[in-house]
N, C-alpha and C positions, 0 to 999 in steps of 0.2 A: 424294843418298842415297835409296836406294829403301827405304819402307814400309808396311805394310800395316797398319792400325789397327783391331782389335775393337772392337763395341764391340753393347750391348746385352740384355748377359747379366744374371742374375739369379735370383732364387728366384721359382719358382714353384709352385703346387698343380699336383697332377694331374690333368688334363685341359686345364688351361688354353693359353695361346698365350705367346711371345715371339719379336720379331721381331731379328734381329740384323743388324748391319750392317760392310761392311768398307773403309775408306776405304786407296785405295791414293794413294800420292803420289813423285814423285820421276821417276817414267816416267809413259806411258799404259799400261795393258795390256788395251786395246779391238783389240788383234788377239792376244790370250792366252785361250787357255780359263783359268776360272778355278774353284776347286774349295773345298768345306768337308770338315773331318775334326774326327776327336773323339777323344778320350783319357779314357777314364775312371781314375780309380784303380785301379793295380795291371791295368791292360790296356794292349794297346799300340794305337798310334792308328789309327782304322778312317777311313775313305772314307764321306763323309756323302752328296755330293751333286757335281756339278759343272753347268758351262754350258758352252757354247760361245762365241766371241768375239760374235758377232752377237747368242746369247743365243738362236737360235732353234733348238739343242737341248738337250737336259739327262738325265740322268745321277743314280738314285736307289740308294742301298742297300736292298734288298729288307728292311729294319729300319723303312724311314722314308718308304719311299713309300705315297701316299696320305696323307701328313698334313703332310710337310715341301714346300716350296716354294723355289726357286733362282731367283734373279733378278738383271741387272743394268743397270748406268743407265752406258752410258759415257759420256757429257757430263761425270758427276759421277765418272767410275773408282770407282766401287764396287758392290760386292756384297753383295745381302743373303739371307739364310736366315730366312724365314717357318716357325714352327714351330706347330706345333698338335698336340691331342691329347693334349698333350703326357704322358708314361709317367715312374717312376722309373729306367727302365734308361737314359733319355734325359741322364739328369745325366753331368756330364763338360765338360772343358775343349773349347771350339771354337773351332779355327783356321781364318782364312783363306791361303787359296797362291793364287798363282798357276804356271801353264805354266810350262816353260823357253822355247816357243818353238812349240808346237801350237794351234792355235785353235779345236780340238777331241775331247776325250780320251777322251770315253764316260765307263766306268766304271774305267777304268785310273787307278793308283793312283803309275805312275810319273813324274818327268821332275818334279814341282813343286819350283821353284827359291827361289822368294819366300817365307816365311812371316809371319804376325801372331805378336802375343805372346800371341794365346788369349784366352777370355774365359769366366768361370766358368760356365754352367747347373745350377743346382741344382732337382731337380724333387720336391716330400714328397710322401708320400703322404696 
């Protein structure tokens, strides 16, 4: 059974950092691009970030670049989203996906097959 596990979300002040993490398991998805999105309340889910399989491209929402960071370790099939700077508009549910079957997406929003169960970012002011 393929999953994909959040994990490192939390409350934070504004400005501060959290790094979050996405443990896949069941497959490899070291030849999938793999991607973050976000859900706020009452919004529907935006396009945070992605990589490439290799990881040696990436893929920023004009929201979050310059402060968020996209990474991953496929020895360990995960992914993680470094955040910084971090804003109140920043709060909202983050999921990890993975590709259907691309190993690298840019900013395209479509084909992600895989999802997490999300993991809360709460950022006060």
């Amino acid at each position: 059974q393929v999953q994909l596990v959040e994990s490192g979300g939390g409350l934070v002040q504004a400005g501060g950092s959290l790094t979050l993490s996405c443990a896949a398991s069941g497959r490899s998805f070291s030849t999938n691009a793999m991607g973050w999105f976000r859900q706020a309340p009452g919004k529907e889910r935006e396009f945070v970030a992605s990589i490439s399989a290799s990881g040696g491209s990436t893929a920023y929402a004009d929201s979050v670049k310059g402060r968020f960071t996209i990474s991953r370790d496929n020895a360990k099939n995960t992914v993680y989203l470094q955040m910084s700077s971090l804003i109140t508009e920043d709060t909202a549910v983050y999921y990890c996906s993975a590709h259907r079957w691309r190993a690298n997406v840019g900013a395209a929003t479509t084909g992600y097959d895989y999802w997490g169960q999300g993991t809360q970012v709460t950022v006060s002011s």
